[in-house]
C-alpha positions as CSV (number, residue, x, y, z in Angstrom):
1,X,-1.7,16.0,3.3
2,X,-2.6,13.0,0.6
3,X,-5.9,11.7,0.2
4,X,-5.0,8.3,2.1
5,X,-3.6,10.3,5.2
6,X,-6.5,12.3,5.3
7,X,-9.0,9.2,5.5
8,X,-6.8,7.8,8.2
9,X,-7.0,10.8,10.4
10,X,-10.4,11.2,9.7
11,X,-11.1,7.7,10.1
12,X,-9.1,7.6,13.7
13,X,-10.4,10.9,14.8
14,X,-13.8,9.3,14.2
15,X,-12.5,6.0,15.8
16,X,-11.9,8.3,19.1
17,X,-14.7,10.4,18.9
18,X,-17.2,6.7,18.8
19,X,-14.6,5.3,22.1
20,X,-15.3,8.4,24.3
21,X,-19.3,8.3,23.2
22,X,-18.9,4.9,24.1
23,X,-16.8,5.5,27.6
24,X,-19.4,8.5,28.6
25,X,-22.6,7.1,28.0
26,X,-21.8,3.5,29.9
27,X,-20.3,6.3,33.0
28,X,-24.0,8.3,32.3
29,X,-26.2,5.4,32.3
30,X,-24.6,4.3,35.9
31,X,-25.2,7.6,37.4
32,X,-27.7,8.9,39.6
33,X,-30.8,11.2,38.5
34,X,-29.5,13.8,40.9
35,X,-25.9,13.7,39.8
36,X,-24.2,17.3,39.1
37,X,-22.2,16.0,36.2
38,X,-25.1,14.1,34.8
39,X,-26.1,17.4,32.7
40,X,-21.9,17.7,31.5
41,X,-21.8,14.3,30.6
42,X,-25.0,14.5,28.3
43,X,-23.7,17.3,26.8
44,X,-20.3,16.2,25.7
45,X,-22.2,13.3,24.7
46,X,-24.1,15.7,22.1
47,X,-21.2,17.2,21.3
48,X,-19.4,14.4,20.5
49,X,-22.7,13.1,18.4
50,X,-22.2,15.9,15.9
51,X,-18.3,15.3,15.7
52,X,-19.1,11.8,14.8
53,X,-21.8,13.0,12.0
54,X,-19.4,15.5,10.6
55,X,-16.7,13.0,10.5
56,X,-18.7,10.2,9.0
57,X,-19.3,13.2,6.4
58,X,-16.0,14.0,5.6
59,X,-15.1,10.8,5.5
60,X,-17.6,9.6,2.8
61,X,-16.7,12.3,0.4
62,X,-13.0,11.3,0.8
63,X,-14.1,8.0,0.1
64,X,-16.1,8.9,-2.6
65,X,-13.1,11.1,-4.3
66,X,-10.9,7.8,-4.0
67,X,-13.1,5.8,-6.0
68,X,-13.4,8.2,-8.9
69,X,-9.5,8.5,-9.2
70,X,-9.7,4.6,-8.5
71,X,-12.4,4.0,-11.7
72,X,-10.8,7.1,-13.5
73,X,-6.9,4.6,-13.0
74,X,-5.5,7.9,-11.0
75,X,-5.3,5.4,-8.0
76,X,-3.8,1.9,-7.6
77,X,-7.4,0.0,-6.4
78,X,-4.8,-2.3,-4.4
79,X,-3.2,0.1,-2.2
80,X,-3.1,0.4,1.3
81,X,-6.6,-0.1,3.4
82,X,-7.1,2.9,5.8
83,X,-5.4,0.6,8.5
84,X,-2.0,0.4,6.5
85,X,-1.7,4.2,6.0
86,X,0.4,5.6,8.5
87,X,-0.8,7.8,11.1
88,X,-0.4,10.9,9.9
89,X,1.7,13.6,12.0
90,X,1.9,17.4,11.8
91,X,6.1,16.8,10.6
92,X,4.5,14.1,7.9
93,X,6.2,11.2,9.5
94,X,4.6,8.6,11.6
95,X,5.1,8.2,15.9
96,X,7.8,6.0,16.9
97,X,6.1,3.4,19.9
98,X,8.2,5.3,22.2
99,X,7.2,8.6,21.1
100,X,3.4,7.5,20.8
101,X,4.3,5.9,24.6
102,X,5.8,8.9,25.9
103,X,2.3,11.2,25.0
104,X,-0.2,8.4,25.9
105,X,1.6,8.5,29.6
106,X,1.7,12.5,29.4
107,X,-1.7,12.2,28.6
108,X,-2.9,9.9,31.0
109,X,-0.8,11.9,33.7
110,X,-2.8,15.6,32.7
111,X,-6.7,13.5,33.0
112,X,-5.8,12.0,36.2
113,X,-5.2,15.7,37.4
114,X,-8.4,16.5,35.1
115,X,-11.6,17.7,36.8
116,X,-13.7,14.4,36.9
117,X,-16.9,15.1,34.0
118,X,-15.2,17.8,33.0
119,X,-14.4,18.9,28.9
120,X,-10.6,18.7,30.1
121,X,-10.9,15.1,31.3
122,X,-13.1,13.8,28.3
123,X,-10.7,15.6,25.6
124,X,-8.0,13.6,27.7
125,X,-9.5,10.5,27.7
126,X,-10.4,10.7,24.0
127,X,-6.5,11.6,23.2
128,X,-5.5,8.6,25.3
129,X,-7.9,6.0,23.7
130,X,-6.5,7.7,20.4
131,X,-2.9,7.3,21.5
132,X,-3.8,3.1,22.6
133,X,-5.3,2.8,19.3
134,X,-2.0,3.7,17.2
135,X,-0.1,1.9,19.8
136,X,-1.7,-1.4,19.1
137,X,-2.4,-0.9,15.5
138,X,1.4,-0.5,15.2
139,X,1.9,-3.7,17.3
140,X,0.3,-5.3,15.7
141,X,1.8,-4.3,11.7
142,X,4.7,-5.3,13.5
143,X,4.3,-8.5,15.9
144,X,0.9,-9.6,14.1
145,X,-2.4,-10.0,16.0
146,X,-2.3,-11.6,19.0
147,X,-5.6,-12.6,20.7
């Protein structure tokens, strides 16, 4: 995998991992004190934590290798933002919409069955948000942003 695709998965795994710490801690902070998932929850949430710092990580010294092959004239310093790479897949090519709607709805179909609070359901939820995101993102390249 090239530099560029590996920023863009880092930079959408960390993109998911900062949704679903977003999603659990507004469900935590509306639960009870006496809640049985209320322990789960704040666990994933810690687990999710050190994805995000890990990522971040990763994701610097990516950046940082960019910019020496940048300075060093290795790299074009007007190529494609992290945006415009393409999401990168295990075959090398990127999801068609209908492919990228076929797993969001396969997705969305295993977490409804999901035990609620549990690691199932928030691994679901996280691969759906991350399945929305390249949705829109390639609406958008496409139609343009609409607001």
């Amino acid at each position: 995998m090239g530099l560029e695709a590996q920023l863009r998965s880092t930079s959408d795994t960390l993109l998911a991992a900062l949704e679903e710490l977003g999603t659990l801690e507004r469900r935590k902070r509306e639960m009870e004190p006496g809640d049985p998932a209320l322990v789960a929850i704040s666990t994933r949430i810690e687990e999710i934590a050190e994805q995000v710092l890990g990522a971040s990580a990763a994701q610097r010294d990516l950046t940082e290798q960019l910019s020496t092959e940048v300075n060093e004239g290795v790299r074009d310093a007007h190529g494609p933002s992290i945006a415009r790479t393409p999401v990168p897949t295990v075959t090398g090519r990127s999801l068609t919409a209908a492919e990228i709607l076929h797993d969001w709805r396969q997705a969305e179909t295993e977490r409804a069955g999901a035990e609620p609070g549990s690691e199932q359901e928030a691994d679901l939820q996280a691969r759906c948000d991350d399945l929305r995101g390249q949705y829109r993102r390639g609406f958008e390249e496409t139609f343009g942003r609409h607001n």
